[in-house]
SEGULO-579908 format. One line per 10 residues: number of its first residue (from 1); their letters; for each residue x, y, z of N, C-alpha, C, CB. Coordinates in Angstrom, 3 decimals, padded with zeros to 6 digits. Last residue first. Glycine has a CB too. Layout:
N
NUM> A> X:Y:Z:X:Y:Z:X:Y:Z:X:Y:Z ~ ...
***
This chain:
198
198> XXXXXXXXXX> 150.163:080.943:101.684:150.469:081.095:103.313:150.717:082.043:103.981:151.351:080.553:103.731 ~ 148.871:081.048:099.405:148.313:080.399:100.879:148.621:081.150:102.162:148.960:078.944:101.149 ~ 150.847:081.336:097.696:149.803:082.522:097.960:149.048:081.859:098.928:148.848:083.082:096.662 ~ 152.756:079.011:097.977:153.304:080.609:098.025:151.805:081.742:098.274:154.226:081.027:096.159 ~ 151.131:076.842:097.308:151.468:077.678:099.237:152.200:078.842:099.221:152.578:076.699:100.469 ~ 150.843:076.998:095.325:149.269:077.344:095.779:150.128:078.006:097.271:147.786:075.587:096.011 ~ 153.277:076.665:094.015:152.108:078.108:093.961:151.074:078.164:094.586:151.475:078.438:092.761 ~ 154.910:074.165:094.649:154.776:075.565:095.182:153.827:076.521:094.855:155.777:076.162:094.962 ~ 155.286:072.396:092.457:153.626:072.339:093.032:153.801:073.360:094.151:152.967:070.614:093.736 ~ 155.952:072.271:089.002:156.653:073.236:090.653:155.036:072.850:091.185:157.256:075.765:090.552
188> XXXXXXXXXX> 156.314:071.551:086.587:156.472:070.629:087.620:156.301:071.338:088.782:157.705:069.933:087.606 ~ 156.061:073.772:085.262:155.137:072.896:084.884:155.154:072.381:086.066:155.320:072.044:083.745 ~ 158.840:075.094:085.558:157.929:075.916:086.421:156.566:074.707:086.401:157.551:077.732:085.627 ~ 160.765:073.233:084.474:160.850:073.325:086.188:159.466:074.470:086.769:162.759:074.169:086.716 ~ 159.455:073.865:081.863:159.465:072.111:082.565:159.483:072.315:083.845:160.852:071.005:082.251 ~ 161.042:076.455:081.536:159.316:076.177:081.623:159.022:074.515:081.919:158.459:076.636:079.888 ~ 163.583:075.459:081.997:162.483:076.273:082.862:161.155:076.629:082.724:162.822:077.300:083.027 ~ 164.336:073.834:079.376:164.493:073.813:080.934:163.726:074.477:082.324:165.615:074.267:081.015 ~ 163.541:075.474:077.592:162.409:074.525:077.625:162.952:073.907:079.113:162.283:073.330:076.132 ~ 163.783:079.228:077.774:164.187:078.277:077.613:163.505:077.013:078.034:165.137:078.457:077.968
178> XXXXXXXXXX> 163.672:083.053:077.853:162.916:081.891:078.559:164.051:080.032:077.535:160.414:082.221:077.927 ~ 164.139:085.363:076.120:163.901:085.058:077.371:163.743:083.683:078.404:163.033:085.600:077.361 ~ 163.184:085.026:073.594:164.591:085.523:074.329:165.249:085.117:075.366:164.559:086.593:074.710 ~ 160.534:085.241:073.926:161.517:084.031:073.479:163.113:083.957:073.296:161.103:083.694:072.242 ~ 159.734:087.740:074.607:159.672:086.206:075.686:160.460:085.019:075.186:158.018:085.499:075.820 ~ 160.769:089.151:072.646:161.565:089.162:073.830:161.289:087.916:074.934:161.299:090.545:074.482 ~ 159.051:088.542:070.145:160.469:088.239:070.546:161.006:088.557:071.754:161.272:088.767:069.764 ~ 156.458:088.262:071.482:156.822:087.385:071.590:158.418:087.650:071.394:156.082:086.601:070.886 ~ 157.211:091.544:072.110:156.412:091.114:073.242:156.838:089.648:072.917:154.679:091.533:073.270 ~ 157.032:092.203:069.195:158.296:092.509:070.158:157.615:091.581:071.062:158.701:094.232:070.778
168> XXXXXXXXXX> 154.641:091.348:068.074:155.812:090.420:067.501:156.675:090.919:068.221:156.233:090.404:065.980 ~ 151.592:090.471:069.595:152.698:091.815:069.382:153.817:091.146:069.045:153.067:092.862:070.752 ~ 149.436:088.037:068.345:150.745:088.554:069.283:151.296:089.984:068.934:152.078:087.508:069.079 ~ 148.216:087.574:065.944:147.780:087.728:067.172:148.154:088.411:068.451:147.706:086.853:067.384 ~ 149.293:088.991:064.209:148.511:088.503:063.851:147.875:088.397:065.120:148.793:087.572:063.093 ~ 152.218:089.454:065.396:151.463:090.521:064.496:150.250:090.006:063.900:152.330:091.031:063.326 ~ 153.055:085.939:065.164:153.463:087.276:065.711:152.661:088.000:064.756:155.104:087.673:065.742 ~ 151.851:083.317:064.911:151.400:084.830:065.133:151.470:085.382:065.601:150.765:085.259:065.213 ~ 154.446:082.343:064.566:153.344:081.548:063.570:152.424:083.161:063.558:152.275:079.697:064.472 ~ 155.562:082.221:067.177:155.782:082.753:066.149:155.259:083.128:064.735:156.405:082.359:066.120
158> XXXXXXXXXX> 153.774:081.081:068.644:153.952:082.156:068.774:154.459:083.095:067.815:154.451:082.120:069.587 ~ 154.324:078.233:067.835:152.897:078.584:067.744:152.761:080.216:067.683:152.087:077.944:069.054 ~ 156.914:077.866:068.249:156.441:077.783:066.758:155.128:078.474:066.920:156.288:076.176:066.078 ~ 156.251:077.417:071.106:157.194:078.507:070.809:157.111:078.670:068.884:158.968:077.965:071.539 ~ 154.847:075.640:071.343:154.231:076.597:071.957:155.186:077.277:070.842:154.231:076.832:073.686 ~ 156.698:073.616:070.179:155.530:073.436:069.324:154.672:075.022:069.771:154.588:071.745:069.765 ~ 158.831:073.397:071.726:159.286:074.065:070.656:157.869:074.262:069.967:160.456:073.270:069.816 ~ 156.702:072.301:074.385:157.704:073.868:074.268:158.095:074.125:073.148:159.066:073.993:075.014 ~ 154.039:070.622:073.151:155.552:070.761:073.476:155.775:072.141:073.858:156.521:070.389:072.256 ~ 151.042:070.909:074.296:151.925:071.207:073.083:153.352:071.133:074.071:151.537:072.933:072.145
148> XXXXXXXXXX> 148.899:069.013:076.342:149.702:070.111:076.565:150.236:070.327:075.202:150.771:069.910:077.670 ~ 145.417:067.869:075.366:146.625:067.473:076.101:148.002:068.854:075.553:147.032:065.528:075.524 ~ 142.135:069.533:076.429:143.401:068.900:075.508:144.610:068.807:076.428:143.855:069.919:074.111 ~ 140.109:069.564:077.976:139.868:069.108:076.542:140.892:069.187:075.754:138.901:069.772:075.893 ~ 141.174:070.095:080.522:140.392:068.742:080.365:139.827:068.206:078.702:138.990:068.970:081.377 ~ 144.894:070.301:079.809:143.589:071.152:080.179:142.451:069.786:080.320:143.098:072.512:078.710 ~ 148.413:071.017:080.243:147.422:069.983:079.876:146.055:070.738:080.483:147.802:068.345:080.598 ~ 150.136:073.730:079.280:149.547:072.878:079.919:148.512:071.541:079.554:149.092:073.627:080.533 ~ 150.692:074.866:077.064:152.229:074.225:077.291:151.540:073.145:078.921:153.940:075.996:077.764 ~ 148.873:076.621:076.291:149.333:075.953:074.978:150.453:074.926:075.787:150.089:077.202:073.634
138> XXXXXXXXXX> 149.218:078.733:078.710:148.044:077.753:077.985:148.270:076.633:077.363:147.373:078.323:077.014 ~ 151.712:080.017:078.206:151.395:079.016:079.325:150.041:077.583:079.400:151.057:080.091:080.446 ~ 151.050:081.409:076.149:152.538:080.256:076.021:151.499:079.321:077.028:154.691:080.903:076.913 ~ 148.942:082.906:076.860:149.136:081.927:075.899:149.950:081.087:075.601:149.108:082.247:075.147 ~ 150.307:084.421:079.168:148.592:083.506:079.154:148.988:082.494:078.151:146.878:084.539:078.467 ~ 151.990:085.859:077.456:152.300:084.855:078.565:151.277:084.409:078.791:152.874:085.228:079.752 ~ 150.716:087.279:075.518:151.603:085.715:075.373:151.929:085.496:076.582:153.049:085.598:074.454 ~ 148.643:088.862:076.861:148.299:087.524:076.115:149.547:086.832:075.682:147.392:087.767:074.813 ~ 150.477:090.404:078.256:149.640:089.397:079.122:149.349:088.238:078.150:148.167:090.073:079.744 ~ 151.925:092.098:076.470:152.869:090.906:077.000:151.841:089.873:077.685:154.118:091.483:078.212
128> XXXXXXXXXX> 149.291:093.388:076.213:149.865:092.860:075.157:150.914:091.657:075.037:150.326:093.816:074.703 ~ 148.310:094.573:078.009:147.931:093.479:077.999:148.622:092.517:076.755:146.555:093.658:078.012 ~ 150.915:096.707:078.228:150.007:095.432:079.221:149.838:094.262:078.960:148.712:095.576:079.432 ~ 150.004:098.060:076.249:151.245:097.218:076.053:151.060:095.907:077.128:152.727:098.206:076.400 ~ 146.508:098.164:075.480:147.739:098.849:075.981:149.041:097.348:075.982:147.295:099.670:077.862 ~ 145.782:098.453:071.933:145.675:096.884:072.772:146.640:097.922:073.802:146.543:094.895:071.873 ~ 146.334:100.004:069.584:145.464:100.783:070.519:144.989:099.344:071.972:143.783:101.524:069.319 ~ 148.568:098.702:068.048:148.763:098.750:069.594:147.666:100.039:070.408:150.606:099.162:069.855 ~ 146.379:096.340:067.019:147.572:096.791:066.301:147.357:097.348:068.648:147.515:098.288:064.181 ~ 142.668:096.695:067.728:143.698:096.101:067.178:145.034:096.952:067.469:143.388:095.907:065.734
118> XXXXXXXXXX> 139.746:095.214:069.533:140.693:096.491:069.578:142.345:095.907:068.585:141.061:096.941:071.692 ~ 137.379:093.602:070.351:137.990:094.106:068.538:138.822:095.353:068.058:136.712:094.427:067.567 ~ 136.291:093.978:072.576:136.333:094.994:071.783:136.360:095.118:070.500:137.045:095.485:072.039 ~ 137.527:091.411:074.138:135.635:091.766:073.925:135.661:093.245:073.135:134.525:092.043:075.867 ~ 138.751:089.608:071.214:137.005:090.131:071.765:138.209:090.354:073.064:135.038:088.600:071.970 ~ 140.217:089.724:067.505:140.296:089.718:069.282:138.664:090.140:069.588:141.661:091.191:070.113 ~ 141.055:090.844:066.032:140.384:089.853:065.861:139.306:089.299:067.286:141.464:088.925:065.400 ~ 143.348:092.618:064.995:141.110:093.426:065.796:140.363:092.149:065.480:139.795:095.337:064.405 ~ 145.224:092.018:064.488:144.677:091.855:063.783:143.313:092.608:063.551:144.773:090.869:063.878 ~ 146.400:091.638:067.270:146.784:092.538:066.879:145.700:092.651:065.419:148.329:092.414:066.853
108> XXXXXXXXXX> 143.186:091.296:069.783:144.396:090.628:068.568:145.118:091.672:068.174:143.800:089.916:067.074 ~ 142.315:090.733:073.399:142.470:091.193:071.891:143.519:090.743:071.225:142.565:092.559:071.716 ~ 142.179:088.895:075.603:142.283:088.273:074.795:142.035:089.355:073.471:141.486:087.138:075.077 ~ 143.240:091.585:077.472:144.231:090.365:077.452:143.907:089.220:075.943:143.910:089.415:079.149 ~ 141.655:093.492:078.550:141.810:093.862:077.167:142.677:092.368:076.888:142.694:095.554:076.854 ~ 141.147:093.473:081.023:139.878:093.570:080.194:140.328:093.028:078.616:139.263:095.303:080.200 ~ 143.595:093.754:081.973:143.022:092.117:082.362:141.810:092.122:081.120:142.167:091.875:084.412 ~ 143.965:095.915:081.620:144.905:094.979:080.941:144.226:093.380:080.971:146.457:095.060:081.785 ~ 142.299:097.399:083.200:142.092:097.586:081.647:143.049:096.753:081.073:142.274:099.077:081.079 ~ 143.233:096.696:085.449:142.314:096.344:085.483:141.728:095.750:083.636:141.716:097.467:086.304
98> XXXXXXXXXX> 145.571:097.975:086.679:145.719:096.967:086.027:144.415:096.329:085.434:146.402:096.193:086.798 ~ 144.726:100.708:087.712:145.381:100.407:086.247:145.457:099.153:085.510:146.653:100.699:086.278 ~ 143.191:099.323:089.607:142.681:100.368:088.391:143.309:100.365:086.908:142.957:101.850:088.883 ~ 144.013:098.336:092.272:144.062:097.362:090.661:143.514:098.684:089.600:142.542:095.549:090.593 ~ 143.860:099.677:093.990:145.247:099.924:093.344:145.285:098.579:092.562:146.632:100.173:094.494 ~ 140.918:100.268:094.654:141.889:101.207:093.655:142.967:100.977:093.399:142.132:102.347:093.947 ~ 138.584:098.836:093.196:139.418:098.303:094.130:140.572:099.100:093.563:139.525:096.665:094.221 ~ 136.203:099.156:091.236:136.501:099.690:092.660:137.485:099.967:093.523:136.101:099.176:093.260 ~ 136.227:096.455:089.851:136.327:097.287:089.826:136.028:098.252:090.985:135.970:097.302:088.982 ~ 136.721:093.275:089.741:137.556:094.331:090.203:137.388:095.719:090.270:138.452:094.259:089.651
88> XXXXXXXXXX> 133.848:092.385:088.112:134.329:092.381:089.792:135.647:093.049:090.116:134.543:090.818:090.381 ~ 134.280:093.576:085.732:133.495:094.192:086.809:133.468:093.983:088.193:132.437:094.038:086.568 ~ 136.698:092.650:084.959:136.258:094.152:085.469:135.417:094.350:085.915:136.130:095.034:084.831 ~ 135.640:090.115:084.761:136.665:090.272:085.553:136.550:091.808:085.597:138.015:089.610:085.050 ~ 133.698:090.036:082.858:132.895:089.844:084.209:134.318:090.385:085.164:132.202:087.876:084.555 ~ 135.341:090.497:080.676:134.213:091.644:081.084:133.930:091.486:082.598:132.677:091.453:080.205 ~ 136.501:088.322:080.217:137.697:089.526:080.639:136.372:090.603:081.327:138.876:090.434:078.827 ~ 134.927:086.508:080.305:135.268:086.476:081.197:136.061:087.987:081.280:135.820:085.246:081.345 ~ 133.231:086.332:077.841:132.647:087.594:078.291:133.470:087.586:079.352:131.088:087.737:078.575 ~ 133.862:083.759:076.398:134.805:084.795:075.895:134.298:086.033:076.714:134.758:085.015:074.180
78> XXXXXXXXXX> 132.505:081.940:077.659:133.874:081.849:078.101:133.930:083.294:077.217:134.947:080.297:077.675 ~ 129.760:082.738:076.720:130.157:082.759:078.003:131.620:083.114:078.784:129.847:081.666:078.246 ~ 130.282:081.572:074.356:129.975:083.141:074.376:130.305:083.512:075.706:128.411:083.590:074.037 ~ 130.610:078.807:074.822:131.650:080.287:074.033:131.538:081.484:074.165:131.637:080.509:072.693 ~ 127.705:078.070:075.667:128.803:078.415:076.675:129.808:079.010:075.735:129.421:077.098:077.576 ~ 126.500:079.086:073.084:126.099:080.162:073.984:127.308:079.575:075.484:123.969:080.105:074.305 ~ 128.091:077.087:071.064:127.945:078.375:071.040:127.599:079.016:072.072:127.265:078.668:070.264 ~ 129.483:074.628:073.563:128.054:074.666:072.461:128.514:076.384:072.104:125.899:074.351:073.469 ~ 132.859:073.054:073.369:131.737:073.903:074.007:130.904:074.541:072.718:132.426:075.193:075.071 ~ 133.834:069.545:073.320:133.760:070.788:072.689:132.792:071.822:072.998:133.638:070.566:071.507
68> XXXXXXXXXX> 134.964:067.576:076.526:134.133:068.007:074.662:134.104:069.379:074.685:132.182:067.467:074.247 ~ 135.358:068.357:079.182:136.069:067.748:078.097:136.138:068.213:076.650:135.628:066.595:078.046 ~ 134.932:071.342:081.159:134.399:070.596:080.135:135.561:069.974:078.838:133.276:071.605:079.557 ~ 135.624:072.872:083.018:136.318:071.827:082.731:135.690:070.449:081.947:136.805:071.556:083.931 ~ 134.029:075.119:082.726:135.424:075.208:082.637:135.982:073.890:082.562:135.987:075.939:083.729 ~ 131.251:073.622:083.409:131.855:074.308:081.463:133.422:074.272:081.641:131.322:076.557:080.901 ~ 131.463:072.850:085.941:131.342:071.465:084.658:131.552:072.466:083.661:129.606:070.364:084.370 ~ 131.529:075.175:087.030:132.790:074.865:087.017:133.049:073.692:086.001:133.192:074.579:088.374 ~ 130.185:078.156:085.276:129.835:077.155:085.821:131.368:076.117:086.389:128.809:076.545:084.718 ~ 131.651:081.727:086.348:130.910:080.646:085.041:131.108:079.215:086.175:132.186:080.468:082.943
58> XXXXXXXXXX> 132.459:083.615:088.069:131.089:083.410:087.294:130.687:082.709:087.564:130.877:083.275:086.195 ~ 135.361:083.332:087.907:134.855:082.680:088.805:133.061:082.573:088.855:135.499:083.293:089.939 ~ 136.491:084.407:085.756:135.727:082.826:085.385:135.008:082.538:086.501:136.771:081.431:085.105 ~ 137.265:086.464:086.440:136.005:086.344:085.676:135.767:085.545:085.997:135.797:086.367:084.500 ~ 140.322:085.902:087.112:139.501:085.882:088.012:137.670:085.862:087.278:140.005:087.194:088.931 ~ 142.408:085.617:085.014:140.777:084.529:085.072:140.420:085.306:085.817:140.542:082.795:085.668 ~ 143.765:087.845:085.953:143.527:087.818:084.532:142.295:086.835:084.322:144.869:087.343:083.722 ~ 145.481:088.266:087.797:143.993:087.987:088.422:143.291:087.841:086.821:143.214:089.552:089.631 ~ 148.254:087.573:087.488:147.635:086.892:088.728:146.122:086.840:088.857:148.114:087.580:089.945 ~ 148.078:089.734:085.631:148.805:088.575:085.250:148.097:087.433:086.333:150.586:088.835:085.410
48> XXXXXXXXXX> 148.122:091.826:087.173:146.826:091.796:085.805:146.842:090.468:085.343:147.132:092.859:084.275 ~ 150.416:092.011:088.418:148.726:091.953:089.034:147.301:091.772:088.283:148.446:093.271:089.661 ~ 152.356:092.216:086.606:152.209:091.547:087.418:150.617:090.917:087.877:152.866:092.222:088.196 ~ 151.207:095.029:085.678:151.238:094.215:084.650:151.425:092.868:085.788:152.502:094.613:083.386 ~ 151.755:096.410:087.645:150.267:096.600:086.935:150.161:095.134:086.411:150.143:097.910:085.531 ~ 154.541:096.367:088.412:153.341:095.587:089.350:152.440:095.291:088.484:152.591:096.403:090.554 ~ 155.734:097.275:085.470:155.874:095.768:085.696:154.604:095.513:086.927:157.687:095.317:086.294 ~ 154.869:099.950:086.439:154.539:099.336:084.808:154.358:097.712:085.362:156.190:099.587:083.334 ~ 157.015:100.369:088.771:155.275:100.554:088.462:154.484:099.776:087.324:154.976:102.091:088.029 ~ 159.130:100.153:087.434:158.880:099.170:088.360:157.074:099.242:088.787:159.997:099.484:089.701
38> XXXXXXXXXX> 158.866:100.092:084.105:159.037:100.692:084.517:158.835:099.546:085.901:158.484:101.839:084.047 ~ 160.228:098.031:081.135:159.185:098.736:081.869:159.397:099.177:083.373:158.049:097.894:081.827 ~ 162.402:096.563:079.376:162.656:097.806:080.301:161.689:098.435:080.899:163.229:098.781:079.709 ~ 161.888:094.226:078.529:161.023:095.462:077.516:161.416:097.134:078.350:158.731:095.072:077.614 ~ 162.755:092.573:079.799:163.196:092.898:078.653:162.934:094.015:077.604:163.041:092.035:078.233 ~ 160.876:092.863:081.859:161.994:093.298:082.229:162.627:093.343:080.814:162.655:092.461:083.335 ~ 158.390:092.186:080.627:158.372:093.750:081.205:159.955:093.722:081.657:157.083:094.115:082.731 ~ 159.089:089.448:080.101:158.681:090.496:078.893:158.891:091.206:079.837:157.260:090.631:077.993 ~ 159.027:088.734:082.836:160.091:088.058:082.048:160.149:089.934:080.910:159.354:085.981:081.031 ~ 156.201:088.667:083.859:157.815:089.783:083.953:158.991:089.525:083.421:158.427:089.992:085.303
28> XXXXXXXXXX> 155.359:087.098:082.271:154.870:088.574:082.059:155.764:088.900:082.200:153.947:089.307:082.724 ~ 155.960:084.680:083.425:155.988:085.094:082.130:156.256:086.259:081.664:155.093:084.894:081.693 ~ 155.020:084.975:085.977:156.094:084.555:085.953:156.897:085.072:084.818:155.986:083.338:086.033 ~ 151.833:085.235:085.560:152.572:086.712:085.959:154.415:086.403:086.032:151.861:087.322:087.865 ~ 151.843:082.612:084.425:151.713:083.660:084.141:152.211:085.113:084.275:151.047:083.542:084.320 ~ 152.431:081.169:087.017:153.175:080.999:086.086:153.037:082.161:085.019:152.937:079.737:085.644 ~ 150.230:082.061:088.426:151.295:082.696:088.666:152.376:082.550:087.716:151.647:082.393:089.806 ~ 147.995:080.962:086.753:147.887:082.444:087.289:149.231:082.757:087.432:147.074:082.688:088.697 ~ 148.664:078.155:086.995:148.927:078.821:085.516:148.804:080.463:086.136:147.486:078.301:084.042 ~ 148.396:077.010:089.484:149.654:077.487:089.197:149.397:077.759:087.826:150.842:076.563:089.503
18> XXXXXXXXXX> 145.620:075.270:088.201:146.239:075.503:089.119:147.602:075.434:088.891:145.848:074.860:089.973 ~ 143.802:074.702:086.000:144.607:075.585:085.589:145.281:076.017:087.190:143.773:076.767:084.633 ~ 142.439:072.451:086.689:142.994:072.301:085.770:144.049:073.805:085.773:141.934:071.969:084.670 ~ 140.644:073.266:088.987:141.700:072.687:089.303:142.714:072.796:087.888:141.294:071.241:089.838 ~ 139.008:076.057:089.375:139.412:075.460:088.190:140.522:074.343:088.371:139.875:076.533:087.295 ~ 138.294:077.446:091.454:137.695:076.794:090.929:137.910:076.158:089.717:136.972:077.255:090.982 ~ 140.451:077.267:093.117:139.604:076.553:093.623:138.201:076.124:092.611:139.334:077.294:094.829 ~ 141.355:079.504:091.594:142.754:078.156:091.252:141.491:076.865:091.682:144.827:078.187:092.870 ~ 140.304:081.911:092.536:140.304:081.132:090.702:140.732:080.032:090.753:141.272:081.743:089.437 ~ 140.795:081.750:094.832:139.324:081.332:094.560:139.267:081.314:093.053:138.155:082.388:095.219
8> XXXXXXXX> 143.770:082.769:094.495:142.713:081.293:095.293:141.429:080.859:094.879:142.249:081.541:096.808 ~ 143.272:085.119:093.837:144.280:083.619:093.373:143.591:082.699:093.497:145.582:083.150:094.186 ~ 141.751:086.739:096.053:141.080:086.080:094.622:142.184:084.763:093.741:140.863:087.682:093.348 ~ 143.672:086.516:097.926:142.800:085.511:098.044:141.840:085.194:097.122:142.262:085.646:099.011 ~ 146.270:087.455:097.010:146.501:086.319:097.188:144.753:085.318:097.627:147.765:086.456:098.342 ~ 144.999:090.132:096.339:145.454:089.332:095.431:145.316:088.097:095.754:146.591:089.558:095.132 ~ 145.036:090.767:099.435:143.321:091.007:098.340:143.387:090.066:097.110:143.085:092.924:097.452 ~ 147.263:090.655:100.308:146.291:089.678:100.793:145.044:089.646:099.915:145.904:089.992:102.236
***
């Protein structure tokens, strides 16, 4: 119930990214089952997957769904979300583990990445499947300042940076995994809000 009601209050404030949270953690376990993770491993990672915006709930709701291009100090804003998201989870003991995955979700393999500039796999594995599933899912929605990428165009995109951005196992197994039939049937699904509603 703790999950299902921060869901909510990310999805409430971002219409644009309603059902990407779960589609997300959809993603994730895709990778954690190919990757053989553990049934513990996979919740963390699950739950890191579902509350991964929660930050945003911060920030203004005209920035998140700002058309045009964002000024430097809102960027700065959007990129401190993994921070604000630990800090509002923190406490809450059976997110703990998952917590440092949500923190760590937009690093690079490169140390391009914020909010650390943590590279290669000092990133935990976590968050490592988190950012391509965040990122497929991103890249494959429509947003208020862009229109969606195909599925072969996401799936080029991933590949493009494996080990640059991506953990190159983490994308080969999601792309293993998955097919443009079912990421279309998850796009279309308007089930997620009442699966964590009700």
């Amino acid at each position: 119930e703790t999950v299902r009601s921060l869901v909510t209050a990310i999805e409430a404030k971002d219409s644009y990214t309603r059902g990407h949270s779960e589609r997300v953690a959809w993603y994730a376990r895709l990778i954690c089952n190919r990757l053989a993770l553990s049934d513990l491993e996979r919740q963390q990672v699950e739950w890191a997957a579902l509350l991964h915006d929660i930050g945003k709930v911060a920030l203004d709701s005209e920035m998140l769904c700002k058309p045009s291009a964002l000024s430097p100090d809102e960027y700065c804003l959007i990129r401190n979300h993994p921070v604000r998201a630990a800090e509002i989870l923190a406490g809450i003991e059976f997110l703990e583990d998952s917590v440092p995955l949500i923190q760590s979700h937009h690093e690079r393999m490169d140390g391009c990445g914020y909010p650390a500039g943590m590279p290669g796999t000092d990133i935990p594995l976590g968050a490592r499947v988190l950012a391509v599933a965040d990122s497929f899912d991103a890249m494959t929605s429509s947003r208020a300042y862009r229109g969606a990428l195909t599925y072969e165009a996401a799936c080029t995109e991933l590949r493009d940076l494996a080990d640059v951005q991506f953990d190159a196992m983490c994308v080969e197994e999601f792309l293993a995994a998955i097919d443009r039939e079912t990421v279309d049937r998850l796009l279309e699904s308007r089930e997620w809000t009442t699966q964590w509603q009700a």
